[in-house]
N, C-alpha and C positions, 0 to 999 in steps of 0.2 A: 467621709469617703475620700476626699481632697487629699488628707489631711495623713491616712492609710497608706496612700497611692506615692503619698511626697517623701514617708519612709522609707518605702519599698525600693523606689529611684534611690534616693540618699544612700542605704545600703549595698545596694550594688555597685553604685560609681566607687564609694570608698573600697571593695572587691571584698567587700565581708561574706566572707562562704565560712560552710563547718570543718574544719578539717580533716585533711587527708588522711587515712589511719594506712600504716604503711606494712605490708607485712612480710618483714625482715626473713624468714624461711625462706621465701621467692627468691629471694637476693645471692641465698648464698652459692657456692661454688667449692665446693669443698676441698676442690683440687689447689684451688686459687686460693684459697681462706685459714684454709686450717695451720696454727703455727707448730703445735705440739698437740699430741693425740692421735687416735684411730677414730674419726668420728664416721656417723652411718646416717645415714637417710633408710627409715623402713618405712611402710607403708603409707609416704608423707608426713612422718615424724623424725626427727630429729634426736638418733639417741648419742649420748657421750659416751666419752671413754671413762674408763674407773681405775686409774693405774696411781693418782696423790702424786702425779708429776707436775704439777700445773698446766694440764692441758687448756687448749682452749683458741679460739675462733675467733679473728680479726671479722665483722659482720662490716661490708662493703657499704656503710651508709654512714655521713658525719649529720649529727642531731642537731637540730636549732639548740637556742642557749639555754630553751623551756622546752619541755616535755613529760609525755608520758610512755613508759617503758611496761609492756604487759607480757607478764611471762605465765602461759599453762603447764605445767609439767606435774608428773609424778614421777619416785623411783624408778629404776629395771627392778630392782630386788632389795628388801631389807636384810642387811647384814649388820655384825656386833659390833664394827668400826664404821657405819654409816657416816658421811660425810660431806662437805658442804656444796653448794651451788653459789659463784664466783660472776657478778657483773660488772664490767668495767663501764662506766659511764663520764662520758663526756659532760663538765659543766661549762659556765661562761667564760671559767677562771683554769681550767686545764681539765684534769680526768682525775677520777677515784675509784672507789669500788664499794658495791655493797655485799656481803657474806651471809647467810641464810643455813645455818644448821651445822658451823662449823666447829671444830677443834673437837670434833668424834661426843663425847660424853658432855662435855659442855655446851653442844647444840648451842653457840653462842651466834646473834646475829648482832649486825652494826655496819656503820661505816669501816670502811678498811684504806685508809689511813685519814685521821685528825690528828696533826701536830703527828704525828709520825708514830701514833699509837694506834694496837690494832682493834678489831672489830668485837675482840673480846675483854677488850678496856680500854672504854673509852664512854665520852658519855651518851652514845647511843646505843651498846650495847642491853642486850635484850639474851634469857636464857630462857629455850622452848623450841621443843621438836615441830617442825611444821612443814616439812616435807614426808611425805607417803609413798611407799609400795604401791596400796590397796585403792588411792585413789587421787583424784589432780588436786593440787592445788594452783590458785590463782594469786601471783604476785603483780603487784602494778608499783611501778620506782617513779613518783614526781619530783622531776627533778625543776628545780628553779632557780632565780636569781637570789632570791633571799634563803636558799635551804633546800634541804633533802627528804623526804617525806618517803616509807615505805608500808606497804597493806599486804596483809596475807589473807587471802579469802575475805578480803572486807573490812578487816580487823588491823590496827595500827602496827607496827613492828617498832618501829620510831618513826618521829617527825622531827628533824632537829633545823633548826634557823641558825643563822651565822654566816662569818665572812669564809667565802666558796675557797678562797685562797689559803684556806688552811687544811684543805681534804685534798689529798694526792693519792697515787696508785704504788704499789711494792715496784719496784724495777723486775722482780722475777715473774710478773705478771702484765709486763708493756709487749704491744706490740707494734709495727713502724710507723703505723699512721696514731698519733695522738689523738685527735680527734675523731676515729673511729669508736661504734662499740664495740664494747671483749663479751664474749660469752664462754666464760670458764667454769671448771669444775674439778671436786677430787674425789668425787663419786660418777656410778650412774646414773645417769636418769632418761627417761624419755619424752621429751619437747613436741606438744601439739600442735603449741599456738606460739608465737611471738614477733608481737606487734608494737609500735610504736606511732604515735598522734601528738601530731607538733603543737604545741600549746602558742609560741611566739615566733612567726616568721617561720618560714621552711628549711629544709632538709634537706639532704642530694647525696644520690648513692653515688659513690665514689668512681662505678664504673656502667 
C-alpha cells in the first residue's frame, strides 16, 4: 500500500496528468480566421466552402512539437469532380500538409510537400476514396518528431518516418502565422468534430 501511495505522490509532483483534448471549433472566429473562402457555421458544424480556390482557415492555436490532430467530417454533396480536404500542420521542423481525396479522379492521399513533391507522388502517396456524402468519416494526423502517421476510420492512410525537414507547405496554401494550424479545402464538406490532444508539452491558442 506504501508502495501504491509513493507512486501516486511521484506522479503528481512530476504534474503527469492525461492530456488536454483541445477543441479547435471553439476557437474559431470566423471573421478573424478565415483567409480565403465563404465558410459557415450551421448548427455547430462547420461547413466549407467548395469553389478549388484554396480556401481555408488559419485555426487560432500553435500545436506542441507531438500531437494528435482529429478531424470528423463528411461531404455537403457527392459530385463528379469531388475533391480534396487540405490540413496544414505544424511540425518541430516548420509546417506541411496532408491531402485526403485529392486531384478529383485520383483520390490521391499523401503528404503534400516531401522534397517538394506532391501528395500524389510521393512516397506517401496512397489512391482511395475516403470521404462521404452518406456518412462521417474519422481522420486522426499523428504528427511527431520522428514522422507523420495518418488513419481514416481506424485504418492506416500512411505512416511515413523521416527527417521532418524535408515536408514543407505549397506557398499558395500559407497563411501569416507559420506555426498555426490551416484547415483547407477544394470541396465541401461539413466538420463536426475537430479536436486536437497534445502528445509532448502543451499548446496555446494564439488569442
Amino acid at each position: 500500500m506504501k508502495a501504491v501511495l509513493l507512486l501516486i505522490l511521484l506522479a503528481l509532483d512530476s504534474g503527469w496528468r492525461r492530456p488536454v483534448e483541445v477543441d479547435l471549433l471553439k476557437l474559431l472566429d470566423l471573421k478573424k480566421d478565415v483567409i480565403a473562402g465563404e465558410w459557415a457555421f450551421e448548427e455547430g458544424k462547420l461547413v466549407t466552402p467548395g469553389n478549388w480556390r484554396n480556401d481555408r482557415v488559419q485555426v487560432p492555436y500553435e500545436p506542441p512539437a507531438e500531437y494528435d490532430l482529429t478531424v470528423v467530417l463528411r461531404r455537403k454533396e457527392e459530385t463528379p469532380q469531388s475533391e480534396s480536404l487540405n490540413l496544414g500542420l505544424p511540425t518541430a521542423a516548420g509546417r506541411t500538409m496532408v491531402i485526403l481525396d485529392g486531384w478529383s479522379d485520383e483520390e490521391a492521399a499523401g503528404i503534400h510537400l516531401i522534397d517538394s513533391k506532391g501528395a500524389n507522388e510521393n512516397e506517401t502517396t496512397t489512391r482511395e476514396k475516403r470521404l462521404f456524402a452518406d456518412r462521417e468519416t474519422t481522420v486522426v494526423c499523428r504528427v511527431r518528431k520522428t514522422g507523420l502517421a495518418v488513419l481514416a476510420d481506424g485504418k492506416s492512410v500512411f505512416d511515413w518516418k523521416g527527417d521532418l525537414k524535408r515536408l514543407t507547405i505549397p506557398p499558395t496554401w500559407a497563411t501569416p502565422n507559420a506555426r498555426a494550424l490551416v484547415l483547407g479545402c477544394c470541396d465541401r464538406f461539413v466538420i463536426s468534430r475537430l479536436t486536437l490532444s497534445p502528445v509532448s508539452g502543451p499548446g496555446k491558442p494564439t488569442r
